[in-house]
N, C-alpha and C positions, 0 to 999 in steps of 0.2 A: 621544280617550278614553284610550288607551294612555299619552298624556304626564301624564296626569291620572294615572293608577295610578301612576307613576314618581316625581313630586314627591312623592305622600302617604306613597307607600309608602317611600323611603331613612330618612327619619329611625321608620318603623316599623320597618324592617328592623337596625337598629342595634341599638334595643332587644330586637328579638326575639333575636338574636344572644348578645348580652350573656347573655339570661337564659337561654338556651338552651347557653350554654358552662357556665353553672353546674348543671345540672338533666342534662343531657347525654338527654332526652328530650324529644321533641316536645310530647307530649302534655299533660305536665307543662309546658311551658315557655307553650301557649296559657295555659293557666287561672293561671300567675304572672305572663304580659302581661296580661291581661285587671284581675287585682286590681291591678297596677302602674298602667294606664288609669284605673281605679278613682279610685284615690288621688290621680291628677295630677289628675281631673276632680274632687273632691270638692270644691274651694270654689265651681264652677260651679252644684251641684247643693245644696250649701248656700245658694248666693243663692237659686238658685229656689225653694227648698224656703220660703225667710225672705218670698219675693214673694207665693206662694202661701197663707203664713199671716196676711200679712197682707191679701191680699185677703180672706179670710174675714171679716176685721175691717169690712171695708166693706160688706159685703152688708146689713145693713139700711140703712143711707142707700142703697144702691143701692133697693132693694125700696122705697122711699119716693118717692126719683126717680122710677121706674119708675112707678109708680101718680100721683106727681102731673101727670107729661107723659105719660100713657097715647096721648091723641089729640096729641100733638105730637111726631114720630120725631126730627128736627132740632134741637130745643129739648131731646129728652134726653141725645141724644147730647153735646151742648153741655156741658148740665149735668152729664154723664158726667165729661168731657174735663176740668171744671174742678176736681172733686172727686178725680182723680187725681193733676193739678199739686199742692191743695191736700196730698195726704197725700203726695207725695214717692213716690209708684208709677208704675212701666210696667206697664200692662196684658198688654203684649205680650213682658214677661219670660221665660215659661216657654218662646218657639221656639228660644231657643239652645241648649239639649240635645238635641233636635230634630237641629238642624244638626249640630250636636259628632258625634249618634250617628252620622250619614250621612258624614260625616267618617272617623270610623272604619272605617266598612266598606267604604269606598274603601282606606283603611290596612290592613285586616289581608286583604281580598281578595288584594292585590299579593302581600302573606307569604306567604297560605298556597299563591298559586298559580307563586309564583316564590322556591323552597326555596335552587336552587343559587345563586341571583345572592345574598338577603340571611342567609342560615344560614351558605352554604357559601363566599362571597365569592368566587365567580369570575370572569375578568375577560368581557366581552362577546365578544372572539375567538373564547374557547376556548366561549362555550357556543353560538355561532352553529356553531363544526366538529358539535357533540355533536346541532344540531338536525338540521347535515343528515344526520347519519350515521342518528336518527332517523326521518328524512322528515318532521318535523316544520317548521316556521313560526316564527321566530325573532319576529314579533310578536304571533303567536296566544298568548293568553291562559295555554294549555294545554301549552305548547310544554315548560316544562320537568318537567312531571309527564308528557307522554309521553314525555321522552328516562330517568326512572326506570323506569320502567315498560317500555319497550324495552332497556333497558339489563341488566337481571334477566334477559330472554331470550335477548340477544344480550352477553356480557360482551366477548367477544374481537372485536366491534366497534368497542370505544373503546379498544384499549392504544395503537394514535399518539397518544392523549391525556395518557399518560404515568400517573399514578397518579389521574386524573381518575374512573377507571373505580370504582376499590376508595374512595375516601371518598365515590362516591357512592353505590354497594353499601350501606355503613357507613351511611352516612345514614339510608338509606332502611326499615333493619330496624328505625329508632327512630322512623319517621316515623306510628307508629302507636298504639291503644289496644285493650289487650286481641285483638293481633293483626289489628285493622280497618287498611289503611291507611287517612290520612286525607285522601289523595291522591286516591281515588278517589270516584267520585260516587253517591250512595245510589242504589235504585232498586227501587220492588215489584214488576218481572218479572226478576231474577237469571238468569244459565245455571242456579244450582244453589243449592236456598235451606242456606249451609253457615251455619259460626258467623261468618266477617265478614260475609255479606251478611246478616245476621241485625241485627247491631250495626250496621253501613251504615245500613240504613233505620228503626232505633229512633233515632238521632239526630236528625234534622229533628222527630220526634215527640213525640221529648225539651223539644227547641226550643219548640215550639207550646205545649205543656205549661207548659214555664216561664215561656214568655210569658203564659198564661191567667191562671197563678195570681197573677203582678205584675199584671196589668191588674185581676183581681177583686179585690184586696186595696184597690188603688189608689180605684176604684171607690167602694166598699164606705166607705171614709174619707172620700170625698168626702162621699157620702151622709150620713154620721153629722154630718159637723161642718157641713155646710151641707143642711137638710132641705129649701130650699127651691131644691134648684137645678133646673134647668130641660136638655131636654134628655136625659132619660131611656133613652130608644127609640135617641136617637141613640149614645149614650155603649156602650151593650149593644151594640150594632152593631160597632163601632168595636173593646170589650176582642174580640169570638171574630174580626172580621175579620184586623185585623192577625196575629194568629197563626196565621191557616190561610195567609194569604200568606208568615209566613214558613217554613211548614212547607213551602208549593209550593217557594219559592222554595230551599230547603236539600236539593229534593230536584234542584235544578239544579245547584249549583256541588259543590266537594269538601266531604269530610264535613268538615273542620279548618273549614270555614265557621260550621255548622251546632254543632261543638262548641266552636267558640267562643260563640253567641249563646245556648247553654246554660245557661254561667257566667257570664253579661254579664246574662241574667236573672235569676239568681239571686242576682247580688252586687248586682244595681239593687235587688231587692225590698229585701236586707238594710240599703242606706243608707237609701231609702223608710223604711224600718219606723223604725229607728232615729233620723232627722229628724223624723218624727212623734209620735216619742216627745218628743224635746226643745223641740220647739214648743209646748208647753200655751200655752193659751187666756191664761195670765198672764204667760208671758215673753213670748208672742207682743206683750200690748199693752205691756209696758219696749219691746222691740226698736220697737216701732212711732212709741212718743211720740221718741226717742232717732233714729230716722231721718227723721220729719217736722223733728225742730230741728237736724239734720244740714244737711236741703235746705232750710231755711229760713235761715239760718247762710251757706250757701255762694251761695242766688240774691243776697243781699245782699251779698255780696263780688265776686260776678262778673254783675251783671245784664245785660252786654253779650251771656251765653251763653243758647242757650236748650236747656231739656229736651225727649226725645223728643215729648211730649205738648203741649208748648209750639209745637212745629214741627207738629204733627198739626194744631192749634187754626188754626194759620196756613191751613194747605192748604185746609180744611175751608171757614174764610171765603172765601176765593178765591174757591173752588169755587161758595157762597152767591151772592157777587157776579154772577158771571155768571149763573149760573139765575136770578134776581131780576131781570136786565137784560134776558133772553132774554123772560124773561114780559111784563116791562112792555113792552117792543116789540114783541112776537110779531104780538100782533093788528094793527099798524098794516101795513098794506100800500105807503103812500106811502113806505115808508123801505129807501134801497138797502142790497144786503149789505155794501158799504165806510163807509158809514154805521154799521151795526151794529157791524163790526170794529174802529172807531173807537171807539162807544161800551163795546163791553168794555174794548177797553185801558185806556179813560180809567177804567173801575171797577176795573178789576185795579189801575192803577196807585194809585189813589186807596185802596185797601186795603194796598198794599206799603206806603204814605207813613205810613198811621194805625198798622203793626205796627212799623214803624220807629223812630216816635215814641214807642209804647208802651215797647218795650225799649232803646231809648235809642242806637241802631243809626241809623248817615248815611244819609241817603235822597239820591241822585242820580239825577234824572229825567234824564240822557242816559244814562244805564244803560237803563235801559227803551226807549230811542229805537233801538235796537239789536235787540231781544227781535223 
């Protein structure tokens, strides 16, 4: 897991650096990483925002589907599957911000929990001497927020470090907001409830907060532009869950965590809002007719490729094949399992052959003779 923080985190830590030479504050330098993030991700969050509006577009041919294969699950899935090829949509667009987000927080965990290695560029030797004079754990997570933290109490333990001592002193009186450090970890049983353990524990709260009110806006939009979505009870669940979990979880790591996913809320709602705004119901169908003749355009240039939904349609038959094989043999007793294993292959293979032909794709049955 440690090597995992170390990849995400160096090319975070660059950036943090950069913008943190300019701003010469911590606190400031999260929330102009955060809009920086922002920015790089905006055309990720404009596709989805573009996938999203035009799924809106589908929902009565879906709700039409729906009601005409009410009794047939497999038949509307089908007819799901093909209506998506048709429009030139993945259904399953919107997980990639999803991942991006969790991405992230592998990236700025690293930063905010390892100041000296990407703020302060120090080499590994010297902050391995700092953890032991610490007593600190050069791979423990926490290693170099306790050699600040010791290092305040003990200064004239690190001078063989040479001036390692005073730029991390320096550091560390910027490493905070409104005198919180951000170093340290919220918590509502304090030794002493003063004014930073006061701001400590309103950030995770902060956090929650600003998650509720993206997730009810989010929500709420849904609602409005599609009245008949489904899913309700679950949806309600989901906006107050996630935000108490992050509010738990912000009260585990340092406070730099938590005020980061502050302004990472706040600047999500502000793209949300403002993508919604430019999505109206009329651009939405330009953009829609304009990417159905986009993919229509490009299957006929490259038919040998197939799309997500194309490859989805494949699996699905497969899957068909053998359930359909399994049934019509099920009942028969007289037929051995090697028998059986035989007769899938031969449907598996005999559905590769027909998807083959279909997309224009070499079928080689010594290929399969291997499988």
């Amino acid at each position: 897991m440690n090597a995992l923080y170390d990849i995400i985190g160096i090319p975070f830590g660059y950036l943090m650096r950069a913008i943190y030479m300019l701003c010469n504050n911590y606190a400031v330098a999260i929330i102009l990483f955060t809009v920086v993030t922002k920015i790089l991700l905006f055309p990720v969050n404009y596709k989805t925002q573009k996938n999203a509006a035009r799924m809106q577009l589908l929902n009565p041919k879906l709700k039409k589907l729906r009601k005409s294969f009410a009794n047939n699950p497999q038949r509307l899935q089908e007819e799901q599957q093909k209506l998506y090829i048709e429009e030139g949509i993945n259904p399953m667009g919107s997980c990639l911000p999803a991942f991006i987000q969790m991405f992230l927080l592998f990236g700025v965990l690293d930063v905010i929990y390892k100041p000296i290695t990407h703020i302060l560029g120090y080499a590994k030797d010297i902050r391995l001497d700092a953890c032991k004079i610490a007593g600190a754990k050069i791979k423990d997570l926490r290693c170099e927020l306790d050699i600040m933290t010791h290092l305040q109490k003990h200064p004239d333990d690190y001078i063989s470090l040479g001036n390692f001592g005073s730029k991390v002193s320096e550091f560390t009186e910027k490493y905070d907001i409104f005198g919180a450090n951000l170093g340290k970890t919220p918590t509502l049983h304090p030794d002493v409830w003063n004014k930073e353990a006061i701001i400590l524990a309103l950030i995770p709260v902060l956090a929650g907060v600003a998650q509720i009110l993206s997730s009810f806006y989010s929500q709420r939009h849904q609602k409005k532009t599609n009245p008949d979505m489904q899913g309700g009870g679950c949806m309600t669940f989901m906006m107050y869950f996630f935000p108490l979990l992050t509010v738990w979880f912000a009260f585990s790591v340092p406070a730099g965590i938590g005020f980061y996913w502050i302004w990472s809320a706040l600047f999500s709602f502000i793209i949300t809002f403002g993508l919604n705004q430019y999505f109206t119901p009329e651009r939405t169908e330009k953009i829609n007719e304009k990417e159905k003749e986009k993919a229509r355009i490009y299957a006929e240039k490259h038919p040998e490729k197939k799309t997500f939904m194309q490859r989805m349609m494949e699996q699905q038959e497969l899957m068909n094949q053998q359930q359909n094989g399994g049934r019509k043999n099920g009942g028969d007793n007289k037929i051995s399992r090697s028998e059986m294993n035989k007769y899938n292959r031969d449907k598996i293979n005999e559905a590769r052959k027909r998807m083959a032909e279909k997309y224009g794709d070499i079928y080689d049955e010594n290929d399969n003779d291997n499988d």
